[in-house]
C-alpha positions in Angstrom: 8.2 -37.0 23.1 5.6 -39.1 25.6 4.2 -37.1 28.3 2.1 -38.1 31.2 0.0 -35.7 33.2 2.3 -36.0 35.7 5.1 -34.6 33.5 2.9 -31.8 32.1 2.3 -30.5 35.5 5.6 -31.1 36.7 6.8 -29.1 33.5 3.6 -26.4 33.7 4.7 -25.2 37.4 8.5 -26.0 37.3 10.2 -26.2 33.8 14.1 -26.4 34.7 12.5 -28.5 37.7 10.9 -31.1 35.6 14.1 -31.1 32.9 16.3 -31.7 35.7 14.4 -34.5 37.2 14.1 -35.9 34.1 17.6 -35.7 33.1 18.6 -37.8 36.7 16.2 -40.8 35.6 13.7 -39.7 38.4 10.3 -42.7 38.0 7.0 -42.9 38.5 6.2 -46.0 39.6 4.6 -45.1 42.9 2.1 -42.8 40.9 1.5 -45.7 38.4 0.4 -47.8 42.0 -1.8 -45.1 43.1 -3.6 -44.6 39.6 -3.8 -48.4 39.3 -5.7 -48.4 43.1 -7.8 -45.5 42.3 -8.4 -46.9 39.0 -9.8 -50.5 40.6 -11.5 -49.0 42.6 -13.5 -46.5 40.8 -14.4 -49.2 38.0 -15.7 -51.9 40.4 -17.8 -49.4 42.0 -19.5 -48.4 38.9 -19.6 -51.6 38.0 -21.6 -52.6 41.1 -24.0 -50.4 40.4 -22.8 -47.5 42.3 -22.0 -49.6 45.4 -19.5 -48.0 47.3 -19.6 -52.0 49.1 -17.7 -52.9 46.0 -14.0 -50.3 46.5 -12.8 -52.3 49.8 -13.0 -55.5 47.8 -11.3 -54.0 45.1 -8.3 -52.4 47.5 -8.0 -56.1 49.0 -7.4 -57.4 45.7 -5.1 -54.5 44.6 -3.1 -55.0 47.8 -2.4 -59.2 46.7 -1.6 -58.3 43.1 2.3 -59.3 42.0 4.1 -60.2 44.7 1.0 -60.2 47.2 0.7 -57.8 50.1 3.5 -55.0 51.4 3.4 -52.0 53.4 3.4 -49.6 50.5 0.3 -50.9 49.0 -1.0 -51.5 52.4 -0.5 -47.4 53.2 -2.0 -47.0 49.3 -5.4 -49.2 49.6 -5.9 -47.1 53.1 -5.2 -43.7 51.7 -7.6 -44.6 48.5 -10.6 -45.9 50.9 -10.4 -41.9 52.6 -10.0 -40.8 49.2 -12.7 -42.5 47.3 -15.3 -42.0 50.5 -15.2 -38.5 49.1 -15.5 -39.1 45.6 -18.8 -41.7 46.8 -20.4 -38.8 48.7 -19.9 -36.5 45.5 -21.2 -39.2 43.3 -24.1 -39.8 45.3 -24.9 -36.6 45.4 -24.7 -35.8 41.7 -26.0 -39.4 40.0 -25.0 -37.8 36.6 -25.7 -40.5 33.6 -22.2 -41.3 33.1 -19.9 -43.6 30.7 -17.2 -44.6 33.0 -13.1 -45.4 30.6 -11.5 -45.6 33.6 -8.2 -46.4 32.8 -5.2 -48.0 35.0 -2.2 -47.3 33.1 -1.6 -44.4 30.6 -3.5 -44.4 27.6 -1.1 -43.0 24.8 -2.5 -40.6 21.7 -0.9 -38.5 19.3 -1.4 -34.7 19.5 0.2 -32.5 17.2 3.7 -33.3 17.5 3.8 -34.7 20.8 2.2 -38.6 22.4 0.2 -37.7 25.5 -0.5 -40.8 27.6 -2.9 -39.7 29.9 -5.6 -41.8 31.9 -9.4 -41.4 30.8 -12.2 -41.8 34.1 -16.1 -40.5 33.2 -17.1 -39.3 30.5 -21.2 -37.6 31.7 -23.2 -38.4 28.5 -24.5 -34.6 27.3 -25.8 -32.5 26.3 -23.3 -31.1 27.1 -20.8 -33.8 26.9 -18.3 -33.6 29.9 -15.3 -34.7 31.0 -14.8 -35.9 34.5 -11.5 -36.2 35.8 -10.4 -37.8 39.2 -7.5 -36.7 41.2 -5.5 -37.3 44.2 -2.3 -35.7 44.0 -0.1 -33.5 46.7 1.6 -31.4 43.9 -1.3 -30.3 41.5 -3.6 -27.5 43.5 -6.2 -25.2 41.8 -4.8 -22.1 43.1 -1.2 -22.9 41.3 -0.5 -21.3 38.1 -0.5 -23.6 35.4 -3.3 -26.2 35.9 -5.7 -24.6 33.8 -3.6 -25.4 31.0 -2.8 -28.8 32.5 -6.3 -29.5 32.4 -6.5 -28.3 28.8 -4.0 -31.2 28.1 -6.3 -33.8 29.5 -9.0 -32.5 27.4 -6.7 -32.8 24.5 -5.7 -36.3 25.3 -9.3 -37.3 25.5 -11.1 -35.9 22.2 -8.1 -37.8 20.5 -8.5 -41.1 22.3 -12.6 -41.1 22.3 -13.2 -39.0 19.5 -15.6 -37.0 20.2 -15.8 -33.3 21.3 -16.6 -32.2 25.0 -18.3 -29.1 26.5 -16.2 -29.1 29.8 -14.1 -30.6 31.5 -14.6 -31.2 36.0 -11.9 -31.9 37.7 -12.8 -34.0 40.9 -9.2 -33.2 43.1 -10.1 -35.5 46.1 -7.8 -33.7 48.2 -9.7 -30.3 48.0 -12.8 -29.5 48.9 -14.7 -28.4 45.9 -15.8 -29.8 42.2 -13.7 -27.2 39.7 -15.3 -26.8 36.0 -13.7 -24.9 33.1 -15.7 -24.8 29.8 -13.9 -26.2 26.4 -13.8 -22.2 25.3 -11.4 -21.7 28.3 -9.3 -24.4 27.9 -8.8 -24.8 24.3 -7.1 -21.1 24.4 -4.3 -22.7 26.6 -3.2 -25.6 23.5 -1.0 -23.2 21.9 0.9 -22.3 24.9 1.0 -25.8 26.0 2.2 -26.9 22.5 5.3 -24.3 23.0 5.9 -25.6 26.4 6.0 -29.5 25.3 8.2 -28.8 22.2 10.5 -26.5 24.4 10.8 -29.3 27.3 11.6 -32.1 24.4 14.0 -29.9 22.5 15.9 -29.5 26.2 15.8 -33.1 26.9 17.2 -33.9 22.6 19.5 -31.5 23.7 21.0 -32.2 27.0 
C-alpha cells in the first residue's frame, strides 16, 4: 500500500481515524497545493543564491499556474510568504552547506513491504550527513505521540530514494518555534513498530 507522510501521521496519532477517513474517499489535494507552494518557493530561493527576493516571485507564479489565480491559492501564497520568512531567518542564521531535492509532489520508494511517497527538501552535506525536513502543518506537533516515529518514516523514505545513509534527521516545523533533531540511533528503533502499523492499516483497508 502507498503512504504519504500525511497518511502515516494521520495513521501514527489516530489509527481507526485515518482507516475511517480513508474508507469515505477523504483527498489531499489541498496539501498537495501547499507542498507544491512551499516547494516553489524553497527551490527558487536556493536557487537565487539564498535570496529570500526570489519566494514572492515564485508565490506569484504559483498563484497563475492551471487555471490562473483564485482565492485558495491566493490565501496559500500569503500563508507561505509568513511561513517561509521563518524558514529565511533560520537559514540565514545557520548557512549550513546544503544539497537542496526539494520535491513538489510525492516521491514514491519501496520499503519493505510497503511504497512511501514522501517529499525530499535538504539534504546538509556531512559529516554528519543530515536530513532537513520542512513543515507547515496544523495536525503534526512535537509534543504528540507518534511523530518520532513519523519522522523515522521520512528517514526511511529518503536513504531509499538518495541512497545514502544519514546521521540525523531536523525537522524545520515552521509553525513552532524551535529546530527539533533526533539522531538515526533514535529513529531507526521506531521502523519495526512503524512496519506493524503500516501492514495493520493496509490489511484494514484489503479488508473493509
Amino acid at each position: 500500500m502507498r503512504f504519504t507522510r500525511p497518511a502515516v501521521r494521520d495513521l501514527l496519532y489516530s489509527p481507526d481515524g485515518f482507516v475511517a477517513s480513508r474508507l469515505a474517499g477523504d483527498g489531499t489535494g489541498f496539501h498537495d497545493l501547499h507542498r507544491r507552494a512551499l516547494a516553489e518557493a524553497l527551490s527558487a530561493y536556493f536557487e537565487a543564491g539564498r535570496d529570500a527576493r526570489a519566494i514572492a516571485g515564485a508565490l506569484d507564479r504559483f498563484i497563475h499556474i492551471g487555471n490562473g489565480p483564485s482565492p485558495g491559492k491566493e490565501q496559500i501564497a500569503a500563508t507561505m510568504t509568513r511561513l517561509t520568512e521563518k524558514f529565511v531567518t533560520w537559514d540565514q542564521r545557520d548557512r549550513a552547506s546544503v544539497w537542496p531535492v526539494v520535491d513538489a509532489a510525492n516521491f514514491e520508494v519501496p520499503w519493505r513491504s510497503h511504497r512511501l511517497a514522501i517529499p525530499r527538501d535538504l539534504v546538509l552535506l556531512g559529516p554528519p550527513r543530515v536530513l532537513r525536513i520542512v513543515w507547515t502543518d496544523h495536525e503534526s506537533g512535537f509534543r504528540r505521540r507518534g511523530t518520532g516515529a513519523v519522522v523515522a518514516a521520512c528517514l526511511a523514505h529518503a536513504e531509499a530514494a538518495l541512497d545514502m545513509e544519514f546521521g540525523a534527521v531536523e525537522v524545520w516545523h515552521l509553525r513552532e518555534p524551535e529546530i527539533h533533531r533526533w539522531p538515526r540511533s533514535e529513529l531507526v528503533r521506531h521502523w519495526d513498530a512503524l512496519d506493524v502499523w503500516l501492514r495493520w492499516a493496509s490489511e484494514r483497508l484489503r479488508a473493509a
